[in-house]
C-alpha positions as CSV (number, residue, x, y, z in Angstrom):
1,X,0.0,0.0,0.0
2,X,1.1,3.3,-0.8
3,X,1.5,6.6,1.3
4,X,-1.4,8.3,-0.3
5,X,-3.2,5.0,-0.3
6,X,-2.8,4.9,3.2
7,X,-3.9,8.6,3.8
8,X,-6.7,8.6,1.6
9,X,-8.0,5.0,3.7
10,X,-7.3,7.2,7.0
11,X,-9.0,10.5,5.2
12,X,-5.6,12.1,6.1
13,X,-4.5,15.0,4.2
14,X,-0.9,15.5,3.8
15,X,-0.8,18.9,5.2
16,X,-2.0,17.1,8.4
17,X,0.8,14.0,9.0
18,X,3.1,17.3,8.4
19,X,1.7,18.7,12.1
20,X,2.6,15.2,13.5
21,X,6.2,15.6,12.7
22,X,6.7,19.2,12.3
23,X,7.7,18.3,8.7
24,X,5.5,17.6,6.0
25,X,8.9,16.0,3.8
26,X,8.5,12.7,5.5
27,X,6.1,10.2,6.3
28,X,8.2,8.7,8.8
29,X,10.3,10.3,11.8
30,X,13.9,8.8,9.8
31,X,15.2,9.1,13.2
32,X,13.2,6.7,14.9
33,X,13.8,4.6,12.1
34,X,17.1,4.3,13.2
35,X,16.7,4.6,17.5
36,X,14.8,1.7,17.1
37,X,17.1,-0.6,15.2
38,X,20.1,0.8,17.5
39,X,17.5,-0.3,20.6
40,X,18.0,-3.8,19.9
41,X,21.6,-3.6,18.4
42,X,21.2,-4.3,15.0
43,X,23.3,-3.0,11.7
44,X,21.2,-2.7,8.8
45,X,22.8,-5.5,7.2
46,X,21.5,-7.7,10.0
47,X,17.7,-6.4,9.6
48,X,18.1,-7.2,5.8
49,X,19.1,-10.8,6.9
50,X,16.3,-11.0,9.5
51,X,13.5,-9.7,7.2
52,X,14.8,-12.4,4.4
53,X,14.2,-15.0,6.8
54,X,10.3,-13.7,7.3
55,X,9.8,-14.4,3.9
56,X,7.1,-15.1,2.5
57,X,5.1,-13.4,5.2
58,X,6.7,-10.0,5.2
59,X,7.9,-7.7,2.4
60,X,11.8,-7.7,2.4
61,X,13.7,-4.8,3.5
62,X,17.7,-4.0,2.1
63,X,20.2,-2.6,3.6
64,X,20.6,0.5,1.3
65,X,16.6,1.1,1.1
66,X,17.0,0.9,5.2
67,X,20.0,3.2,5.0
68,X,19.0,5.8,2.3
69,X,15.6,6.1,5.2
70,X,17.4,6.7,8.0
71,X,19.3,9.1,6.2
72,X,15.7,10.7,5.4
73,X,16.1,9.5,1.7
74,X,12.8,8.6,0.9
75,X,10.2,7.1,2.8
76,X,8.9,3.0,3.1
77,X,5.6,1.7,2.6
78,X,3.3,0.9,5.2
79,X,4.1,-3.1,4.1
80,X,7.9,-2.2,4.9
81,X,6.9,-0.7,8.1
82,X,5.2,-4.1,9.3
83,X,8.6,-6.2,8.3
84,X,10.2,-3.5,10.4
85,X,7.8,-3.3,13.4
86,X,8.4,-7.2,13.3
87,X,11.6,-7.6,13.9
88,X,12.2,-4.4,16.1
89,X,9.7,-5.8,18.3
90,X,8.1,-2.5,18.8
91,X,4.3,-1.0,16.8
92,X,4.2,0.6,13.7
93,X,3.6,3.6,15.3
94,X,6.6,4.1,17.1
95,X,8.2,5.1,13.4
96,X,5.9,7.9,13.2
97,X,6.9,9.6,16.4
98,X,8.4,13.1,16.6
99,X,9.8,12.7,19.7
100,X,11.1,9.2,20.0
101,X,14.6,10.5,21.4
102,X,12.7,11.3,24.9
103,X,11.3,8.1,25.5
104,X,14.5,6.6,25.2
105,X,15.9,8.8,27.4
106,X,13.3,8.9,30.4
107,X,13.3,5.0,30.2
């Protein structure tokens, strides 16, 4: 599923997800992309591995798709998101949070 797919099932309009994030450029936080795979000590060569191995049942992910968002390259799709959520053990949501750095801190 696409980003606008998603937003126009959610009757989202772009300008809205912008507020979330306090940047309409993204549809994910690309730094909770990364806090979250640093939480449970991964490289992203390792969560390519792991989301291989969840094949058939998850979309893959690669290391320089997983990179190039992080680096606020471009965003995943929602179906990425779910192999991701997976194997960082955490909810989809997490990745859209604005301030992800403060719960990591206060925990």
């Amino acid at each position: 599923m696409t980003q606008a797919a998603v937003l126009a099932k959610l009757e989202v309009t772009p300008p809205c997800y912008g507020k979330i994030m306090d940047t309409p450029r993204h549809w994910v936080n690309p730094k909770a992309l990364r806090l979250l795979r640093e939480r449970i000590g991964m490289s992203p060569g390792q969560v390519a591995e792991a989301s291989q191995k969840l094949s058939p049942h998850y979309v893959s992910v690669s290391e320089q798709a997983l990179v190039a968002w992080e680096q606020g390259k471009g965003d995943p799709e929602l179906e990425q998101l779910e192999t991701l959520a997976e194997i960082y053990r955490c909810a989809v949501g997490q990745f859209f949070l604005a301030a992800l750095e403060r719960v990591f801190r206060e925990a």
